[in-house]
Each structure stands twice: as structure tokens, then as C-alpha cells.
C-alpha positions in Angstrom: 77.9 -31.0 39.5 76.3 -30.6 36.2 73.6 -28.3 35.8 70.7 -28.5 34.1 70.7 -27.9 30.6 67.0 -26.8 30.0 67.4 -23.8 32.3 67.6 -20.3 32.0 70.0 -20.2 28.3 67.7 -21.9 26.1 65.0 -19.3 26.7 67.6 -16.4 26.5 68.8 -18.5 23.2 65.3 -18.4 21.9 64.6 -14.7 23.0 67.9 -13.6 20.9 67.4 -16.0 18.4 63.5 -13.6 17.9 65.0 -10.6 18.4 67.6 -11.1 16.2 67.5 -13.4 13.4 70.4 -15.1 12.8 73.0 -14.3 9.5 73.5 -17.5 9.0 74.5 -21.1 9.6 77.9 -20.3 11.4 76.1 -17.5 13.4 73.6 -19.9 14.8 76.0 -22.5 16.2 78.4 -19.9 17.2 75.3 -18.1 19.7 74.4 -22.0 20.5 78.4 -22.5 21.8 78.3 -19.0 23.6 75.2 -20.2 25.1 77.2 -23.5 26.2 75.1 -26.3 24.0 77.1 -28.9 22.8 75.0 -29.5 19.3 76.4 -33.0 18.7 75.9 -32.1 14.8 77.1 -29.5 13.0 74.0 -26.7 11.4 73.2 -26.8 7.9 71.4 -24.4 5.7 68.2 -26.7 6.4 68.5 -26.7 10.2 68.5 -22.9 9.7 65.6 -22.8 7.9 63.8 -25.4 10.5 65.1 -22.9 13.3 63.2 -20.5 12.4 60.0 -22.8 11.6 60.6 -23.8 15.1 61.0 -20.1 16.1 57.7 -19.1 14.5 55.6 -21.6 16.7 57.4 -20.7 19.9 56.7 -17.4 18.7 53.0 -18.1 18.4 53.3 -19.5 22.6 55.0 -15.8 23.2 51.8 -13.9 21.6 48.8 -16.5 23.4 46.0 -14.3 24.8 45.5 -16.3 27.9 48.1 -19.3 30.0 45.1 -22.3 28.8 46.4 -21.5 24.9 49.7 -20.9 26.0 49.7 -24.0 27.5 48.2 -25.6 24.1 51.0 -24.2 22.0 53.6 -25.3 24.1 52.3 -28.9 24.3 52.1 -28.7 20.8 55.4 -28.3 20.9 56.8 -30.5 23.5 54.8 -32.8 22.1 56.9 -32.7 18.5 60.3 -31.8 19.3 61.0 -33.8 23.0 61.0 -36.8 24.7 60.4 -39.0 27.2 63.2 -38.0 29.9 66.4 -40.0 30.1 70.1 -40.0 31.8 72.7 -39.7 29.1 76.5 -39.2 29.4 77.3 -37.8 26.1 80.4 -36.3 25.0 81.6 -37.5 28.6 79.7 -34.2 30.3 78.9 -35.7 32.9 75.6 -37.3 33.9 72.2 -35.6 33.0 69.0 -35.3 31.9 68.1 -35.3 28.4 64.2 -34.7 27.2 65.3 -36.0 23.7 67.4 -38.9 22.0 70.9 -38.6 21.5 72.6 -37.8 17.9 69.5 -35.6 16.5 69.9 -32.9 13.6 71.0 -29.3 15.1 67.8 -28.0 14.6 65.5 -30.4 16.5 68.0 -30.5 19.6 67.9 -26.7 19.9 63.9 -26.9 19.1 64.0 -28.9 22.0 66.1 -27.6 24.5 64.3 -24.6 23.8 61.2 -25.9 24.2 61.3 -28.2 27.4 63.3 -24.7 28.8 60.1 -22.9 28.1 58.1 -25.3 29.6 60.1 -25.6 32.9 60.3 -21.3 32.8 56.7 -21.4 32.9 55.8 -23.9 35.0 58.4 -23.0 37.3 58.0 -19.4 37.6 54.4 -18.4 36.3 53.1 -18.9 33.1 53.2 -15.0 32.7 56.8 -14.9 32.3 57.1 -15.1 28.6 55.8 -12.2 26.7 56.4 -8.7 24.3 57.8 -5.2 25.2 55.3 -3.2 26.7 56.8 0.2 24.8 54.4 1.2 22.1 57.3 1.6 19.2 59.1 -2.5 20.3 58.0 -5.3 19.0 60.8 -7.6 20.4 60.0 -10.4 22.8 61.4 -11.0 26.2 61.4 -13.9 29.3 61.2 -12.7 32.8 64.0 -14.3 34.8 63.6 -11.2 37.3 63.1 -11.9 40.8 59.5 -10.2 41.5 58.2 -11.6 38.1 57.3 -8.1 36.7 59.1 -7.5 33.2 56.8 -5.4 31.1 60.1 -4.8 28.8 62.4 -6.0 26.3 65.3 -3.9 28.1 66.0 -1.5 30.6 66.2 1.3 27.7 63.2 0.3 26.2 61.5 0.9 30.0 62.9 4.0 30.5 61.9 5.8 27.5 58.5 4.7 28.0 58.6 6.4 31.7 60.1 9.4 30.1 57.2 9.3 27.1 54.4 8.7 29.8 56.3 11.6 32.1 55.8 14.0 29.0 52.6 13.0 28.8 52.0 13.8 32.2 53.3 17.0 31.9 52.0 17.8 28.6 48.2 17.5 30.6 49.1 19.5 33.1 49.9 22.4 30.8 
């Protein structure tokens, strides 16, 4: 049975891909191959640089102030890097659906994996489950995979401090 490739990794591809940039051309396909995408190209210095094009609009879908504009953004996206849905066989993996054409640069085939994994994130579990750390001092973004859809952080550490910050807090006031 061959699972589906727009699942969970793409968005945990495109989260770590935010949160940290990658070094370079042989650093991106390596996290793409630890991910488990076959990119049927190799990754030149201008897929890079289109990654992280790619990367700044999906970042814009991250930071929307309300699910109608998140919704926008992602279309917007869809719209550019996928396709009409299609059964391909490449590579002999086995059966599957694709939501692009076969033999596309590196950079548009992870723009679009990423971006029909988004899509079926959100529309699968809630359109909330896409967002940034809630600790004041983090920046970095995260997708909720969790089972009660309540992530508020990039990371268990990042949660905790913030518990311990608004503990002090606490404690401070009472003082």
C-alpha cells in the first residue's frame, strides 16, 4: 500500500525548511530524501533560490489574520504550483496520486507537494492548525499534527518556558 504523498511530511518539510533555512543546494535535497520525496530532478542554485520564494508566500498563509485570507493565500498557491489530480507510476513506486505533472524542476514539485499538503492539513484538520509560537521571545512557525488540535508552540521547550515565565509572573504578583 502506498501512502499518500501530500500528507503529514510536506508540511513538517515546509515547517523546517522556515525554521531553518537551508545551507545550501545539497542540504535541501538531502532534508527532501530524509523526508522520503523522490525529486525526479536534481536542486540547483535556482531551485534554491525559488524555494525560498515559494517559502515566503506559504509563509504569508502561516501569518493570515483570519481562515477567509488563509484560504486566499493558499489558493493563490495551489493555484500556481499544482495540478489537476492524476494516477502516475513513476519511478515504479507504486500507484498514486499526483496533484502535478511528472518531470518538473525540484523546486516547483516540492512547492507543490508542500502546498496541496497544506491544503489537505487544513481542510482536513481545521484551518487553525497552521500558525507561530505563542512564546513572546519565538518567532518560528509550527503545524499542529496533535490530536486535540491545540498547539500554541513551536516545541515542547518553547511551552514550558513560557509556563515557567507566566508562573513567575504569577508569583511575582503575589509578592
Amino acid at each position: 500500500m502506498h501512502l499518500n504523498p501530500y500528507g503529514q511530511e510536506p508540511l513538517a518539510l515546509a515547517v523546517d525548511l522556515v525554521n531553518r533555512p537551508c545551507a545550501g543546494t545539497a542540504d535541501l535535497e538531502r532534508r527532501c530524501a530524509d523526508t522520503g520525496f523522490l525529486l525526479e530532478r536534481a536542486v540547483g542554485e535556482d531551485d534554491l533560490a525559488e524555494v525560498r520564494a515559494f517559502l515566503s508566500g506559504w509563509t504569508a498563509v502561516v501569518d493570515s489574520p483570519d481562515e477567509p485570507v488563509r484560504a486566499e493565500r493558499l489558493n493563490a498557491l495551489l493555484a500556481e504550483y499544482s495540478g489537476p489530480p492524476r494516477l502516475t507510476d513513476h519511478a515504479g513506486t507504486g500507484w498514486h496520486l499526483h496533484y502535478r505533472p511528472d518531470d518538473l524542476p525540484a523546486h516547483r514539485q516540492i512547492a507543490s507537494l508542500i502546498a496541496v499538503g497544506t491544503a489537505l492539513h487544513l481542510t482536513g484538520r481545521g484551518m487553525s492548525r497552521l500558525g507561530r509560537c505563542a512564546a513572546r521571545d519565538c518567532t518560528r512557525v509550527y503545524a499542529d499534527f496533535s490530536r486535540n488540535g491545540r498547539q500554541r508552540y513551536c516545541s515542547p521547550a518553547c511551552g514550558n518556558r513560557d509556563a515557567v515565565r507566566r508562573h513567575r509572573a504569577r508569583t511575582a504578583e503575589d509578592t
